[in-house]
Backbone bond lengths (Angstrom), bond angles and torsions (degrees), N, CA, C in turn:
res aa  C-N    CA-C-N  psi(-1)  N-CA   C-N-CA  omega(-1)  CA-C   N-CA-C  phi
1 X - - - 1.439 - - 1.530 109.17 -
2 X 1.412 139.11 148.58 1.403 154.76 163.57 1.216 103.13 -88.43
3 X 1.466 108.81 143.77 1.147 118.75 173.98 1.697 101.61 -131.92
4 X 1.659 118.50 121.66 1.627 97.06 -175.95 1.367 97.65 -106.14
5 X 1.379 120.78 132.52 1.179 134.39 168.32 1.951 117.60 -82.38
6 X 0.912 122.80 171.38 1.826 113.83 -150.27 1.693 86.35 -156.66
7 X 1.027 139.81 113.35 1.558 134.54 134.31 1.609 104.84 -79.17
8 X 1.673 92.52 121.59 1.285 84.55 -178.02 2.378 97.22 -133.11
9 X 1.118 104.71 175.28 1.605 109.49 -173.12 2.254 92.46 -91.41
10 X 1.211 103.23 175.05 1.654 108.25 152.40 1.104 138.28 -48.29
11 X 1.384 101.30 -28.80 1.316 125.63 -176.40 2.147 117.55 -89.70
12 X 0.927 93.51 20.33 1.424 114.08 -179.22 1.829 107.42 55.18
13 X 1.494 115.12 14.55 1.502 112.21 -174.15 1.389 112.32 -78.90
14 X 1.115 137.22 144.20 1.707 131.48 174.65 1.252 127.06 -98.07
15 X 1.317 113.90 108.94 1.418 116.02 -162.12 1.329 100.13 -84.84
16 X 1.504 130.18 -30.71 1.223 113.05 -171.04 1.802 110.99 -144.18
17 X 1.219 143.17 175.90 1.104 126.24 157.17 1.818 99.03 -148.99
18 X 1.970 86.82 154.06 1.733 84.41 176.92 1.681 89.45 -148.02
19 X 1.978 96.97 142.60 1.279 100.44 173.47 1.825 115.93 -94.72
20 X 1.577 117.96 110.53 1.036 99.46 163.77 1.771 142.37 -89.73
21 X 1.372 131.00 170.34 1.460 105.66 178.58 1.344 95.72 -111.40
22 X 1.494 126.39 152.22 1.317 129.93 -177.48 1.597 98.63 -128.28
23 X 1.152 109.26 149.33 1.727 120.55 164.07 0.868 119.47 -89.25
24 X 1.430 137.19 -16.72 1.480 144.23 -176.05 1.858 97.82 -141.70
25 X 1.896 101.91 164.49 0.687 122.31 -131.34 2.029 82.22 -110.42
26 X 1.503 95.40 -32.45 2.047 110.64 -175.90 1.348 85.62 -124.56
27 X 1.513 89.18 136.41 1.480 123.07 -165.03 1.649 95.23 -166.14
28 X 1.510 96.45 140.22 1.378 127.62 168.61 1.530 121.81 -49.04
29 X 1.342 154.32 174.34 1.267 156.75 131.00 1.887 103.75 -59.36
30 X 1.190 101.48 -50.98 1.828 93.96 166.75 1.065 118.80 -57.22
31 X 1.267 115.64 -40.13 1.439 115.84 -169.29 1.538 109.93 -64.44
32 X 1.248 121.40 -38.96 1.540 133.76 -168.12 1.680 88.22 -76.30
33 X 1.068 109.12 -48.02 1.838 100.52 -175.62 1.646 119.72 -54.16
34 X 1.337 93.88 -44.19 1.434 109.48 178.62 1.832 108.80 -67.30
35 X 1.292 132.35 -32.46 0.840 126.76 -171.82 1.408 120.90 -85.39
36 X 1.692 87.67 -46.47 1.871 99.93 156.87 1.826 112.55 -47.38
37 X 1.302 138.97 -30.94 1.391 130.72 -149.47 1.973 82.48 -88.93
38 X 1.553 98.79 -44.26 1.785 100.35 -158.16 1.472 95.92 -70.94
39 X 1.399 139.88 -31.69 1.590 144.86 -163.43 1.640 89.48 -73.53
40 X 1.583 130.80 -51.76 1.443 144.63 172.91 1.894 106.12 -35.91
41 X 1.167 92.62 -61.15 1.684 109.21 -177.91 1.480 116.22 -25.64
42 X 2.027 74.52 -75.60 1.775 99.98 -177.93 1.855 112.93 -49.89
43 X 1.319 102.71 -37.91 1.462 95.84 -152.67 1.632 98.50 -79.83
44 X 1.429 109.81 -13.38 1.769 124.69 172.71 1.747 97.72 53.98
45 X 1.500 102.65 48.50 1.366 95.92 162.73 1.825 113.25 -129.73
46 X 1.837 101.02 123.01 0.943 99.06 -174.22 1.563 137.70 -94.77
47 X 1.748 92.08 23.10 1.633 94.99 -162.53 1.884 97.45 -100.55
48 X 1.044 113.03 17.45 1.556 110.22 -172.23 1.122 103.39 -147.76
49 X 1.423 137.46 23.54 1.699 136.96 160.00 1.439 111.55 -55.35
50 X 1.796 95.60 147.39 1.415 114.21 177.62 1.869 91.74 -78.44
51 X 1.098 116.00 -24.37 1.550 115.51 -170.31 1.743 103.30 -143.52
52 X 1.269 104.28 130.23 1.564 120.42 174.44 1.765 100.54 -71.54
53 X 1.554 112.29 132.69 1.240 112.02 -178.64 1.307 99.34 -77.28
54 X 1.587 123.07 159.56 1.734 117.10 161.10 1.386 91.20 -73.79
55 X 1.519 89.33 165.89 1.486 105.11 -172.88 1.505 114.71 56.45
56 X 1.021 124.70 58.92 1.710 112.56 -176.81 1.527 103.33 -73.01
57 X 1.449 109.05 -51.05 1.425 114.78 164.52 1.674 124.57 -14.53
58 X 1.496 96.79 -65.84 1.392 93.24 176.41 1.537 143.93 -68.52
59 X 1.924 99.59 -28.22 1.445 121.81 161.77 1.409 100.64 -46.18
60 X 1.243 116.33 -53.49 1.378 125.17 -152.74 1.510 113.15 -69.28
61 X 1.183 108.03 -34.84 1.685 119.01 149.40 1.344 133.26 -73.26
62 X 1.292 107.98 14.04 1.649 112.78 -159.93 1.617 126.18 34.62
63 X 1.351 118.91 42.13 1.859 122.89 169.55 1.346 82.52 -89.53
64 X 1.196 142.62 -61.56 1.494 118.53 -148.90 1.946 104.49 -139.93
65 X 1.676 100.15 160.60 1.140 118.73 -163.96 1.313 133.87 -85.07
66 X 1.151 154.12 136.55 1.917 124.88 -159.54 1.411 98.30 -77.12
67 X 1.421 136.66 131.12 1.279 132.81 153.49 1.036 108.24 -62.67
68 X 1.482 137.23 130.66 1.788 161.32 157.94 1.557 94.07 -60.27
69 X 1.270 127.19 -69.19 0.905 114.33 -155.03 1.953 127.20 -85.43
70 X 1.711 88.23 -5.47 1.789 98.48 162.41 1.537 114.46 -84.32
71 X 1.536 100.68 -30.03 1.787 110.77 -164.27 1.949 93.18 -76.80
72 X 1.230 112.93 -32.54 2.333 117.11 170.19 1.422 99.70 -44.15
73 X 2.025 91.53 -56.39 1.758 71.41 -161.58 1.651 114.22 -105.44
74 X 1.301 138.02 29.18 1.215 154.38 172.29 1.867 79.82 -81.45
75 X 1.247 121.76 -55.73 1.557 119.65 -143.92 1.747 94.26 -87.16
76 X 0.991 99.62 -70.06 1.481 92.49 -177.64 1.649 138.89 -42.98
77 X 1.650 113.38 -25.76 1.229 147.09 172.69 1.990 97.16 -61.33
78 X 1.333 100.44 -59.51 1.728 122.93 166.42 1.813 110.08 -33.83
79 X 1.399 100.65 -56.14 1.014 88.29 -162.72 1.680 102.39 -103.24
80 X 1.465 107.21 18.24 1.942 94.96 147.10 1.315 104.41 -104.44
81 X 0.961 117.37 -5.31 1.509 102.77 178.85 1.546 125.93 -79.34
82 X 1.354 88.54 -12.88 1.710 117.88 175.08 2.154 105.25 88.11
83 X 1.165 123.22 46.01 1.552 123.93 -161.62 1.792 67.36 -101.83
84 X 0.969 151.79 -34.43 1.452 133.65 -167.34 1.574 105.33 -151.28
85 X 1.330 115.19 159.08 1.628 124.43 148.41 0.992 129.47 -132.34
86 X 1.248 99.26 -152.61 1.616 108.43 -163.26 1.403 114.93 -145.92
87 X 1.190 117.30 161.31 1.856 103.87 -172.93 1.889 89.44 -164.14
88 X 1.235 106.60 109.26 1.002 124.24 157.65 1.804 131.98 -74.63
89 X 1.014 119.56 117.55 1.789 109.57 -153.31 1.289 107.40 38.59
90 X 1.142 134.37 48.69 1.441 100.03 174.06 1.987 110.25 118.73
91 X 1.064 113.10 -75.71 1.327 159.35 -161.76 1.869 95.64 -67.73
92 X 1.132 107.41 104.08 1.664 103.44 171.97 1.799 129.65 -72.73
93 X 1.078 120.16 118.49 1.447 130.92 -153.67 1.872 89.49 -66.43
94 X 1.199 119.00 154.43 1.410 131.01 -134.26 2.191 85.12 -122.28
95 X 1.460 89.83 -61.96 1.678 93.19 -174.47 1.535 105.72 -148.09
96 X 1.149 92.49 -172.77 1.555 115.75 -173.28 1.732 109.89 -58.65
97 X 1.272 92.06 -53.38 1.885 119.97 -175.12 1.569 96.95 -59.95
98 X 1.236 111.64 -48.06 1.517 111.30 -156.05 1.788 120.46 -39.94
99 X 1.219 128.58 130.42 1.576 139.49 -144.61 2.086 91.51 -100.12
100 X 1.000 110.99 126.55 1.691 124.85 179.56 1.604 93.85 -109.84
101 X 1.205 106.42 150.75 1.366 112.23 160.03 1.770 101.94 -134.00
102 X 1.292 114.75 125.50 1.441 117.16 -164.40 1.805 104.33 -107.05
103 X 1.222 117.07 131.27 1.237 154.66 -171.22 1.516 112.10 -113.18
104 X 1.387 110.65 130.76 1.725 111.19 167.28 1.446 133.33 -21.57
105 X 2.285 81.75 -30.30 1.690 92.67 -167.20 1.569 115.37 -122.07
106 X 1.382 94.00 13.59 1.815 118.40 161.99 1.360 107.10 -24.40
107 X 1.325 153.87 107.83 1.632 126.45 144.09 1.314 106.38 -108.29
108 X 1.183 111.11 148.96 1.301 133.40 -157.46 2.225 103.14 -144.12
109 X 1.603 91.25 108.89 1.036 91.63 177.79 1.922 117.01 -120.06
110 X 0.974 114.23 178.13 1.261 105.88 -165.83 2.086 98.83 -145.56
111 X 1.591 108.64 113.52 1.418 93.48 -165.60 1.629 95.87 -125.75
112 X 1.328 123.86 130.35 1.673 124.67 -172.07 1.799 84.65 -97.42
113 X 1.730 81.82 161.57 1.721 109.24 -179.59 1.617 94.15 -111.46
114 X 1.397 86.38 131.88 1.321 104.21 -171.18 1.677 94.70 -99.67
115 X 1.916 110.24 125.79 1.496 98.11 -175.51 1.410 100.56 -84.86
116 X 1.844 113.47 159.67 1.345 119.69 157.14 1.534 136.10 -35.77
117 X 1.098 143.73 100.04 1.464 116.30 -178.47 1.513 107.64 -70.93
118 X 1.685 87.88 131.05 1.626 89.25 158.89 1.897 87.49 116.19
119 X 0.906 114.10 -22.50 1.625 114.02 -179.73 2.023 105.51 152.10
């Protein structure tokens, strides 16, 4: 099954889209994070991350490699802290744990908080 994931603004515009493949049908809010970070990896594109690698600089030169497993928990940490969410149909995803069951007609969007400058 595909699952397409959507970064999108308030304004319902879509800044980005990614197709994931899932094996199952119920899946976690982690799980979708985690899958979104490894689908990010593969596609080695860095202009549409849910999370800026450290060092982008250097990726970007090819010296060094994205860690998967710093970029899980950089992102997931994010999203208890509330720096982004999530909205399943509609419906904003609650926690990490929380159980999805994905449908043809699943959308799944993903929207970051943009901080104030200045405070």
């Amino acid at each position: 099954m595909k699952l397409k994931i959507k970064d999108e603004t308030f304004s319902k515009k879509i800044i980005n889209e990614i197709d994931i493949d899932l094996e199952t049908e119920i899946i976690t809010i982690k799980d979708i994070i985690k899958l979104r970070i490894k689908k990010e990896i593969e596609n080695n594109d860095l202009k549409s991350r849910l999370i800026d690698p450290e060092d982008i600089e250097k990726i970007l030169n090819n010296t060094k490699k994205i860690d998967y497993n710093k970029q899980v928990e950089i992102a997931l940490k994010a999203f208890t802290d509330n720096s982004y969410f999530i909205l399943i149909d509609s419906i904003q995803a609650e926690s990490l744990e929380q159980v999805v069951i994905i449908n043809k007609d699943t959308k799944i969007s993903f929207m970051k908080l943009t901080p104030l400058i200045g405070g």
